[in-house]
TORTOR-239482 format. One record per residue (C-alpha): residue number from 1; residue in three letters; x, y, z. Coordinates in steps of 0.02 Angstrom, whole numbers, plus 50000, padded with zeros to 5 digits. Each point is the difference from the previous one (the first is absolute). Example, Ala and Ser with C-alpha at 12.3 -4.5 7.8 and 13.67 -1.06 7.14 Angstrom:
BEGIN
<1,"ALA",<50615,49775,50390>>
<2,"SER",<50069,50172,49967>>
//
This chain:
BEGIN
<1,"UNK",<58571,59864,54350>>
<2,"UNK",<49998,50187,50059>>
<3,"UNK",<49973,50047,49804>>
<4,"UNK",<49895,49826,49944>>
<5,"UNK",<49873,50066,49842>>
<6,"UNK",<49854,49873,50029>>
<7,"UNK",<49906,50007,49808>>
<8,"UNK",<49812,49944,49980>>
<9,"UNK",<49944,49973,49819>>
<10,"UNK",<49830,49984,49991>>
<11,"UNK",<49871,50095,50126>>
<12,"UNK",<49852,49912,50016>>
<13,"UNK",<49947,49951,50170>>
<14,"UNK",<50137,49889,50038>>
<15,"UNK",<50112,50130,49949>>
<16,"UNK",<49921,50137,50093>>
<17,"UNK",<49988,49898,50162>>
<18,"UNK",<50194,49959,49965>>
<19,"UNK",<50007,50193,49969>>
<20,"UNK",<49937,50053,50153>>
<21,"UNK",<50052,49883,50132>>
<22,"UNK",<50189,49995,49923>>
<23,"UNK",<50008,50169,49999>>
<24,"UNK",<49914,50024,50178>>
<25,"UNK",<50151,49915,50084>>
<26,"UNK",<50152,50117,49909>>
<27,"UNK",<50028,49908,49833>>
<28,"UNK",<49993,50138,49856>>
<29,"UNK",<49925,49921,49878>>
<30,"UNK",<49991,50045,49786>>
<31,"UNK",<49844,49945,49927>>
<32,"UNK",<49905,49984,49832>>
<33,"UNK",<49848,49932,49925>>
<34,"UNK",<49947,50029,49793>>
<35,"UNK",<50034,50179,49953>>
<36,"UNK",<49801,50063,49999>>
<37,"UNK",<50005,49962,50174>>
<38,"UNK",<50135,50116,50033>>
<39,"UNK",<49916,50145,50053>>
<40,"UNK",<49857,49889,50111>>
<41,"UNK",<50147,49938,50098>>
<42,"UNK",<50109,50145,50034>>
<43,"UNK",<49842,50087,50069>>
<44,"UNK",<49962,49845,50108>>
<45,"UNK",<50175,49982,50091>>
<46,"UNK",<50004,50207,49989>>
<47,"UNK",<50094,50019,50173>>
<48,"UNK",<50049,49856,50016>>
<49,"UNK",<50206,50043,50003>>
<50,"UNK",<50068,49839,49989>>
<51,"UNK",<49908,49928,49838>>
<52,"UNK",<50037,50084,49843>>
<53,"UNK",<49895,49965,49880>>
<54,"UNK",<50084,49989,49805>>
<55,"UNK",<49925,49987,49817>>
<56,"UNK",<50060,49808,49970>>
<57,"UNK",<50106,49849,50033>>
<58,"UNK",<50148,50073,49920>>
<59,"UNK",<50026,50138,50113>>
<60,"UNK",<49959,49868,50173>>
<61,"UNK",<50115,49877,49924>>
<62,"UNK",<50153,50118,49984>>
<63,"UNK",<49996,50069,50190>>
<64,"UNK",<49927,49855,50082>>
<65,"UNK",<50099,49887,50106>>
<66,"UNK",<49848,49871,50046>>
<67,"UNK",<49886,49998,49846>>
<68,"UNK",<49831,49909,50022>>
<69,"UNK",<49893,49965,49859>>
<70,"UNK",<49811,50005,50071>>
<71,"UNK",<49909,49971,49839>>
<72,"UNK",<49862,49877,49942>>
<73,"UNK",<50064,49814,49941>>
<74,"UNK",<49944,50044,49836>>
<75,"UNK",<50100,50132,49934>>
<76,"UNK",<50171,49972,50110>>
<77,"UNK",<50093,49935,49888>>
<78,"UNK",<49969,50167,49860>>
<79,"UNK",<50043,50109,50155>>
<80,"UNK",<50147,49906,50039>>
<81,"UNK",<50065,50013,49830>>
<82,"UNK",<49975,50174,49983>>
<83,"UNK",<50078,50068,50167>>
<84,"UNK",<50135,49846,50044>>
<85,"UNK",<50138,50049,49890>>
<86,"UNK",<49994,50181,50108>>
<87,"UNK",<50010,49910,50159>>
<88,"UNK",<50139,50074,50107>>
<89,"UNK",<50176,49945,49998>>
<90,"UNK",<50009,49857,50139>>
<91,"UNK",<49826,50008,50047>>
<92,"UNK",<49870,49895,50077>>
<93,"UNK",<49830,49954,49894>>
<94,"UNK",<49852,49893,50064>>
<95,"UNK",<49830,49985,49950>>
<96,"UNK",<49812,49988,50106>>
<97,"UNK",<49921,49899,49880>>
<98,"UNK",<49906,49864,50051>>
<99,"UNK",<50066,49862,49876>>
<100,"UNK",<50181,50013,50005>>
<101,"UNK",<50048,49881,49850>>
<102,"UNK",<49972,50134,49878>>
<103,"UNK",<50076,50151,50081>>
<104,"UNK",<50153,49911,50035>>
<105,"UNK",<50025,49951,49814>>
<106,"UNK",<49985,50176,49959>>
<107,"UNK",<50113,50081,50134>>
<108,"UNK",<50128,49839,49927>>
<109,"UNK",<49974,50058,49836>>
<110,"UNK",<49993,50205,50004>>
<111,"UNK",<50093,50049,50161>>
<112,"UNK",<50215,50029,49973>>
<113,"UNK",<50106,49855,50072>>
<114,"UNK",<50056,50129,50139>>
<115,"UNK",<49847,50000,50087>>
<116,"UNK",<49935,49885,50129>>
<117,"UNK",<49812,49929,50018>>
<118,"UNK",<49884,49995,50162>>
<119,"UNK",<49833,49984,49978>>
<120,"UNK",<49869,50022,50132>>
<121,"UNK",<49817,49946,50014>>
<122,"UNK",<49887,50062,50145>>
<123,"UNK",<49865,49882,50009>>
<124,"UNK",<49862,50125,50023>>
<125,"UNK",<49902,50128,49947>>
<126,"UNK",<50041,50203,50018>>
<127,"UNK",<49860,50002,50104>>
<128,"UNK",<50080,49887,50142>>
<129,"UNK",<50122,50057,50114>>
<130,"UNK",<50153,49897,49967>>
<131,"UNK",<50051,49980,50169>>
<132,"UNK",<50026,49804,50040>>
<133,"UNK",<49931,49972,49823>>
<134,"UNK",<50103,49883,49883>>
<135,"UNK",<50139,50101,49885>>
<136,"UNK",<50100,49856,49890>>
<137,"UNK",<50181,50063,49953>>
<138,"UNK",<50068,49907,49850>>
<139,"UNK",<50188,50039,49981>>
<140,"UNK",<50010,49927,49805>>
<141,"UNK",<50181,50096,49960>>
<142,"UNK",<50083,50084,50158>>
<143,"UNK",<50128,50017,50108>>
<144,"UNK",<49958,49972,50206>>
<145,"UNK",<50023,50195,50017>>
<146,"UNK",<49887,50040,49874>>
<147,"UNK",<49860,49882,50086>>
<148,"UNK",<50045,50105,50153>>
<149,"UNK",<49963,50147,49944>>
<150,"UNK",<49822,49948,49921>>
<151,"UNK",<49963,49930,50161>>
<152,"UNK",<50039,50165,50083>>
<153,"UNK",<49913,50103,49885>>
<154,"UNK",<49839,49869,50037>>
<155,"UNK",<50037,49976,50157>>
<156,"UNK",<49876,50166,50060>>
<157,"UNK",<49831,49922,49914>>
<158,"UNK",<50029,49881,50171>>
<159,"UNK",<49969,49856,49904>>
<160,"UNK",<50052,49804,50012>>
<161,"UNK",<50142,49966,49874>>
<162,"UNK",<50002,49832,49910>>
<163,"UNK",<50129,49965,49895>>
<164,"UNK",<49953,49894,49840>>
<165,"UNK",<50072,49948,49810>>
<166,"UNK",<49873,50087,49869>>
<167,"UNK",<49958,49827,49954>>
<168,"UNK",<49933,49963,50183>>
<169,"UNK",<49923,50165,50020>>
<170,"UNK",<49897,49962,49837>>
<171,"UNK",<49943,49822,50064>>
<172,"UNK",<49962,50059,50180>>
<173,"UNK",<49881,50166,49934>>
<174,"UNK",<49903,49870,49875>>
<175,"UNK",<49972,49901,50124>>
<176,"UNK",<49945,50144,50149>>
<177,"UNK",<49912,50113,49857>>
<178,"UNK",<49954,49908,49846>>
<179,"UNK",<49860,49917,50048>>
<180,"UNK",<49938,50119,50141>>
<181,"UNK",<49989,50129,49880>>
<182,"UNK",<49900,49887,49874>>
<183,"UNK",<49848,49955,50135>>
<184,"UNK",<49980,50198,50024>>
<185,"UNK",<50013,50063,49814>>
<186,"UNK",<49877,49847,49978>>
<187,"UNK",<49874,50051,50120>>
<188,"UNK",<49983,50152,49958>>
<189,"UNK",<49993,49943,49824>>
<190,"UNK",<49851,49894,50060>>
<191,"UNK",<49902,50149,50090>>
<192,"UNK",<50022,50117,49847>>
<193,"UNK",<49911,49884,49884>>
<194,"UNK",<49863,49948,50118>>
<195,"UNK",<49984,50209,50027>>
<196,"UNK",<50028,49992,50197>>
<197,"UNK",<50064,50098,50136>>
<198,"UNK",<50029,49847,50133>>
<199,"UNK",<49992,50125,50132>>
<200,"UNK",<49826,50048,49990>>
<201,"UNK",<49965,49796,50001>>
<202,"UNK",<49978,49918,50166>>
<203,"UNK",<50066,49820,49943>>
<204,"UNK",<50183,50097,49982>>
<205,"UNK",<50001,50111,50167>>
<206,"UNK",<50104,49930,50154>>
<207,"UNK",<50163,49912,50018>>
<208,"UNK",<50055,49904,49858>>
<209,"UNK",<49901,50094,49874>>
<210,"UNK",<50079,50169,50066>>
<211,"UNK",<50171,49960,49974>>
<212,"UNK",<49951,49953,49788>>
<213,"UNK",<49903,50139,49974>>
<214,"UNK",<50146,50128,50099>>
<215,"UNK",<50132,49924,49910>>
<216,"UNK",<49928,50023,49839>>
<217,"UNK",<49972,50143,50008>>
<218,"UNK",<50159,50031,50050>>
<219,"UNK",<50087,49910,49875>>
<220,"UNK",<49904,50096,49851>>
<221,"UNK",<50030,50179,50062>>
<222,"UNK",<50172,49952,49964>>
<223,"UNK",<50063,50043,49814>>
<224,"UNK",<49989,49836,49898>>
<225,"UNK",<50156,49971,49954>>
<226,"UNK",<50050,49962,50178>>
<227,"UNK",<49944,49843,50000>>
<228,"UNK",<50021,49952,49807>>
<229,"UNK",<50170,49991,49999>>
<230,"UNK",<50012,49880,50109>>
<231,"UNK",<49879,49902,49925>>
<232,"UNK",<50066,50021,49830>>
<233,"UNK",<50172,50017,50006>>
<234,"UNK",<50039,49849,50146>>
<235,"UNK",<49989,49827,49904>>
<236,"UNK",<49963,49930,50179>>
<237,"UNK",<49853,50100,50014>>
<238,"UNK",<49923,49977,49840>>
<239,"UNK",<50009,49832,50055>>
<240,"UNK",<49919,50016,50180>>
<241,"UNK",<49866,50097,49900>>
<242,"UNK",<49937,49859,49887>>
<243,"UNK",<50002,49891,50115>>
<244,"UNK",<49893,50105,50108>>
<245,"UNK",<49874,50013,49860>>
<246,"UNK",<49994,49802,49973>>
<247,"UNK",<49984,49975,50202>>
<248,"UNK",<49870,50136,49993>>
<249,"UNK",<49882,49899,49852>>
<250,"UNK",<50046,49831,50074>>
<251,"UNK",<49906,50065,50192>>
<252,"UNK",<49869,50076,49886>>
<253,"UNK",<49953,49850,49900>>
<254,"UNK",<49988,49896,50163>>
<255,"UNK",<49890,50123,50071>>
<256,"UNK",<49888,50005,49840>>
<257,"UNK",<49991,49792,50017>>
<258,"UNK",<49974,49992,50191>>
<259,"UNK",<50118,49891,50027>>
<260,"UNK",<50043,50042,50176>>
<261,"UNK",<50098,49837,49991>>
<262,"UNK",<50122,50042,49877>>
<263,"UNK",<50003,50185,50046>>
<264,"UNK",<50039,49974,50184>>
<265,"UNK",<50152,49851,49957>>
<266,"UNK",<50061,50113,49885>>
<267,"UNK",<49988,50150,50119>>
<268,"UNK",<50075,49903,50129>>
<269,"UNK",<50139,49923,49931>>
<270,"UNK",<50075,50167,49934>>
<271,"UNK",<49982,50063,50200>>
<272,"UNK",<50093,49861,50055>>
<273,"UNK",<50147,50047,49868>>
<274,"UNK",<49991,50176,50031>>
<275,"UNK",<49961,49997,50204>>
<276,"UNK",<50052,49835,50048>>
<277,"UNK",<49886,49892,50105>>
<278,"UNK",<49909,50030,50148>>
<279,"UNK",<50122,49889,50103>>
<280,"UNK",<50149,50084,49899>>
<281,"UNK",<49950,50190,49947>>
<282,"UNK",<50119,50096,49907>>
<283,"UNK",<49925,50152,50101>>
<284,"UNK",<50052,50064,50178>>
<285,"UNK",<49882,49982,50135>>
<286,"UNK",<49984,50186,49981>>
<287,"UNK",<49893,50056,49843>>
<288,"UNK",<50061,50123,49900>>
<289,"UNK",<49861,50120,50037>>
<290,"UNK",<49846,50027,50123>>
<291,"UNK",<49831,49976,49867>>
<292,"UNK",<49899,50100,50123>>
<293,"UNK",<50115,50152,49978>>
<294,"UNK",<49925,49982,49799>>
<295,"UNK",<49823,50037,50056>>
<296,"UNK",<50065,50194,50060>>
<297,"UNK",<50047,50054,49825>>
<298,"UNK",<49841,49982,49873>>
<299,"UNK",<49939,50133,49890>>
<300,"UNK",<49806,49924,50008>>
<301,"UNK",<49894,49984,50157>>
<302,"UNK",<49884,49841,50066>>
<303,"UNK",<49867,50012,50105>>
<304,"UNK",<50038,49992,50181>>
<305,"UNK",<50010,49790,50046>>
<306,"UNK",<50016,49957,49822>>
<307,"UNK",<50128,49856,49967>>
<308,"UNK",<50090,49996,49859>>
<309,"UNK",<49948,49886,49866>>
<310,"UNK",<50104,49854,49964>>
<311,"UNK",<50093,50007,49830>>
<312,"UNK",<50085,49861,49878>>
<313,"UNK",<50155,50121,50001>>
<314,"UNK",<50047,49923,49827>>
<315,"UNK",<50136,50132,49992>>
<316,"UNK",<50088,49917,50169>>
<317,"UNK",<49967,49822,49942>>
<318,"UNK",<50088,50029,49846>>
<319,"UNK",<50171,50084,50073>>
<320,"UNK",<50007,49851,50075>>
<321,"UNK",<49973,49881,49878>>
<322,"UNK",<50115,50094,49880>>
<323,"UNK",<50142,50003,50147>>
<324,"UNK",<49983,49801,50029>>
<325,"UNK",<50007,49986,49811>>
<326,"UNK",<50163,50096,50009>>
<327,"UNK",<50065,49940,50131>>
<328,"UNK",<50006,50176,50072>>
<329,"UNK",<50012,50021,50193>>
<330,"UNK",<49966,50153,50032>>
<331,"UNK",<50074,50015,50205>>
<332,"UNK",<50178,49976,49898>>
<333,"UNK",<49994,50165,49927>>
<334,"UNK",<49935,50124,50139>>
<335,"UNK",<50169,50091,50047>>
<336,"UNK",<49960,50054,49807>>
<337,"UNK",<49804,50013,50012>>
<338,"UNK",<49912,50178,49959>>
<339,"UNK",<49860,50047,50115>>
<340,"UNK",<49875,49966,49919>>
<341,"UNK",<50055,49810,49949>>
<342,"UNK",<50037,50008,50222>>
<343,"UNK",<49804,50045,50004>>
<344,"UNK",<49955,49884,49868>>
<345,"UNK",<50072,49860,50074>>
<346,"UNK",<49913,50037,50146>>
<347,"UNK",<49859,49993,49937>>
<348,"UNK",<50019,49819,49910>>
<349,"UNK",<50077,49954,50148>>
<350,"UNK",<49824,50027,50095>>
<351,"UNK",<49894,49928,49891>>
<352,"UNK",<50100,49838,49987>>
<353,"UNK",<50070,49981,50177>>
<354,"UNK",<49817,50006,50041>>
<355,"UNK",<49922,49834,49958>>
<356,"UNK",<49825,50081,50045>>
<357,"UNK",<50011,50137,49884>>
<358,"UNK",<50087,49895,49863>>
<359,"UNK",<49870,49878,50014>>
<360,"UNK",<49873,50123,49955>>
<361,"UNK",<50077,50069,49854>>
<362,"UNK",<49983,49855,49933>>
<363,"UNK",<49828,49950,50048>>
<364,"UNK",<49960,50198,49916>>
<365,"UNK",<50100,49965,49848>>
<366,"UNK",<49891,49841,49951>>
<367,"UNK",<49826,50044,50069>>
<368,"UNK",<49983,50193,50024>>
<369,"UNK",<49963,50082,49824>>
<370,"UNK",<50033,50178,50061>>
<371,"UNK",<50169,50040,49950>>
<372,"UNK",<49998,49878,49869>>
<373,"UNK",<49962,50173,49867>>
<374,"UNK",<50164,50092,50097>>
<375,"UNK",<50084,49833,49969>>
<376,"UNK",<49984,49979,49825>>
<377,"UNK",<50059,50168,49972>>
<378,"UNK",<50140,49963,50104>>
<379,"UNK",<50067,49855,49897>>
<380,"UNK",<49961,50080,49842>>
<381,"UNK",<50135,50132,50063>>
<382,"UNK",<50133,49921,50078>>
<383,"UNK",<50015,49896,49810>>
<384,"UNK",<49977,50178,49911>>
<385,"UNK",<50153,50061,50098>>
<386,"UNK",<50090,49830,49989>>
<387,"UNK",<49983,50003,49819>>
<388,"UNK",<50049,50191,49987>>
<389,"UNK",<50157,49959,50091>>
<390,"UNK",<50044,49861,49895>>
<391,"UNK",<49982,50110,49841>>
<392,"UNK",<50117,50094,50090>>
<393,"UNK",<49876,50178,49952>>
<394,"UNK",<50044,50149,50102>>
<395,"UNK",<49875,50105,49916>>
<396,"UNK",<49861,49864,50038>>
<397,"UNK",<50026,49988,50177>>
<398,"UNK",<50008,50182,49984>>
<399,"UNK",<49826,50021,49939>>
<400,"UNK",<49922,49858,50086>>
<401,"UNK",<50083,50079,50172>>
<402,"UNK",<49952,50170,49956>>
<403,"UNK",<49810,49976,49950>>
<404,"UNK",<49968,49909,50193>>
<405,"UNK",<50105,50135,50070>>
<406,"UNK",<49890,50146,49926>>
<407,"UNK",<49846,49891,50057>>
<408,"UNK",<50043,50002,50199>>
<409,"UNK",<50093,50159,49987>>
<410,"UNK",<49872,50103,50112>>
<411,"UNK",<50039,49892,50143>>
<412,"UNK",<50212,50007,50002>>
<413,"UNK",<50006,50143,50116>>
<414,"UNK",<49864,49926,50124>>
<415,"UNK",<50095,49809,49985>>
<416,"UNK",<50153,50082,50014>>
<417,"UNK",<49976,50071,50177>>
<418,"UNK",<49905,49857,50052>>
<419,"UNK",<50152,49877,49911>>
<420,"UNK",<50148,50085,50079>>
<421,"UNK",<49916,49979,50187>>
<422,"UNK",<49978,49817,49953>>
<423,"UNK",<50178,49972,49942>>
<424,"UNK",<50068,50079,50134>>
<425,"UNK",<49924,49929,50145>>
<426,"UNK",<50019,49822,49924>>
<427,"UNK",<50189,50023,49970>>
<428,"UNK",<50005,50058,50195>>
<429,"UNK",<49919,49848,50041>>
<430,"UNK",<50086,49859,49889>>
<431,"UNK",<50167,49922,50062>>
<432,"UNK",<50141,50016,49896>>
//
């Protein structure tokens, strides 16, 4: 593989990161993104020897040996079409998308019979160093050299292979992304239309709240169609999604009614499906992460002594609920889980492994009115993206992403820093 061509089409941030580190350990490497980006790029990897930058897919596609399409769910299958029929003779082609179903159709349909198909899927974002992180291979139409050689090529982003059909990658990133993506886009959904900057409100500084409001913000300085995609585009997400929004309004009418009854049975009985029972967790001994780590990372201050004040965490109660309703468990899918699902977990893991703190989210939910403003907003959301999902609107989401994006946009660079020390010293402290 002396003379292996390693082609990128598409350079956003995925790309670049692929760019960079692929090219960093000896692989020359032929890249494009669309043509008025030309110039942008060949002044970025100026220098850069082994990364030549071209005008378009044609031109990657002819000299490539490893072509990987890094380019959003949306528009792969148009990009496919136009470049595949200049894919190299004997060539490899693969895909990053994160909904597989759709990219494979269009490699099947637009790629010559000659060439073989490997996709690959790291399960995080450009932004996290891959090393140990998750990176699903999906050999759909290859020989066991051809496999070989993608897993060389990968091999230097130090990652954890896991081989899976397209089919079982699709089910596995619904159900580790779906709806952990839908509680963030929701709250900040919810903070944008009560006009609030949780940060600069005590009631969300310290553990728990930190990790929501970091995350967040996190997840919308990404571009949108990141996550829409897979929303959209996975039929197993779309479903995950709805049901999300119905456990979401079911918790919120019980906490309207105050019937702690009927809210706590109803809580309970989806922990014991999801967790397992006290005498018989699900869980290790071990929780997935240490909550008092949480209380390091906050981009808001408390007075000296304060204690944190005790929250309904709506969002948690209904992962849950929409897992047991599933019958999702989310422990069988964590050689596959992104870091932030890891964290998320976590997180859930806390509040419901800890019958104190469980019990008084649910005493808050029915007799504290304070979030009950935040939580309205929060419900309204999580059915306005449910519904926009369902539609199946890209430009929606779009413009319902974009408008809460512009709205905590002053803070990205600030969360950012304060986002990447969180993720990385709760992924050093986790187990595997």
């Amino acid at each position: 593989m002396e003379d292996f061509v390693v082609g990128l089409i598409g350079m956003g941030d995925m790309g670049k990161m692929y760019a960079q580190r692929l090219s960093a350990a000896g692989w020359k490497i032929m890249a494009c993104d669309t043509e008025e980006k030309y110039e942008a790029l060949r002044k970025e990897f100026d220098g850069n020897n082994d990364v030549q930058i071209c005008r378009n897919g044609h031109l990657v596609s002819r000299a490539s040996d490893y072509i990987i399409y890094s380019v959003e769910a949306a528009a792969i299958h148009n990009v496919i079409a136009q470049y595949g029929p200049s894919t190299k003779l004997g060539a490899i082609v693969g895909g990053q998308t994160s909904c597989k179903d759709p990219e494979i159709k269009a490699f099947e349909r637009h790629l010559p019979a000659d060439v073989d198909i490997v996709s690959c899927h790291s399960l995080h974002g450009p932004g996290v160093d891959p090393r140990n992180q998750p990176l699903v291979i999906i050999a759909h139409r290859a020989s066991p050299a051809s496999v070989a050689k993608v897993e060389m090529v990968l091999s230097v982003l130090g990652s954890k292979h896991v081989h899976l059909s397209a089919k079982e990658h699709d089910r596995i990133t619904a159900d580790t992304q779906a709806v952990t993506h839908a509680a963030f886009l929701s709250m900040g959904k919810a903070w944008h239309a009560n006009r609030q900057f949780p940060w600069e409100m005590t009631r969300y500084v310290g553990g728990v709240e930190n990790v929501k409001i970091n995350i967040m913000l996190r997840i919308y300085s990404q571009k949108w169609h990141v996550y829409a995609g897979l929303a959209i585009l996975n039929p197993e997400a779309r479903k995950q999604i709805s049901q999300y929004a119905r456990s979401v309004t079911a918790l919120y009418k019980l906490m309207l009614e105050g019937d702690l009854g009927a809210l706590r049975a109803r809580v309970l009985a989806a922990k014991e499906k999801v967790f397992g029972r006290d005498d018989a967790p699900l869980w290790d001994d071990q929780p997935l992460l240490n909550p008092d780590l949480l209380e390091r990372f906050s981009l808001g201050r408390k007075e000296p002594g304060e204690a944190p004040r005790a929250n309904n965490h709506l969002s948690l109660l209904a992962m849950v609920d929409c897992w047991a309703e599933l019958g999702i468990i989310p422990y069988n899918h964590m050689v596959c889980s992104t870091p932030l699902f890891r964290l998320w977990l976590g997180v859930t893991e806390h509040v419901f492994r800890s019958p104190g703190v469980l019990d008084e989210a649910l005493r808050v939910a029915v007799e504290d009115r304070t979030y009950r403003s935040d939580d309205l907003e929060f419900t309204f959301a999580a059915r306005g993206w449910a519904e926009c999902v369902s539609l199946g609107h890209f430009e929606t989401w779009k413009n319902r992403f974009e408008t809460t994006q512009e709205f905590f946009e002053p803070r990205f660079k600030d969360a950012t820093v304060v986002g990447n020390a969180m993720m990385k010293a709760v992924l050093e402290s986790t187990r595997n």
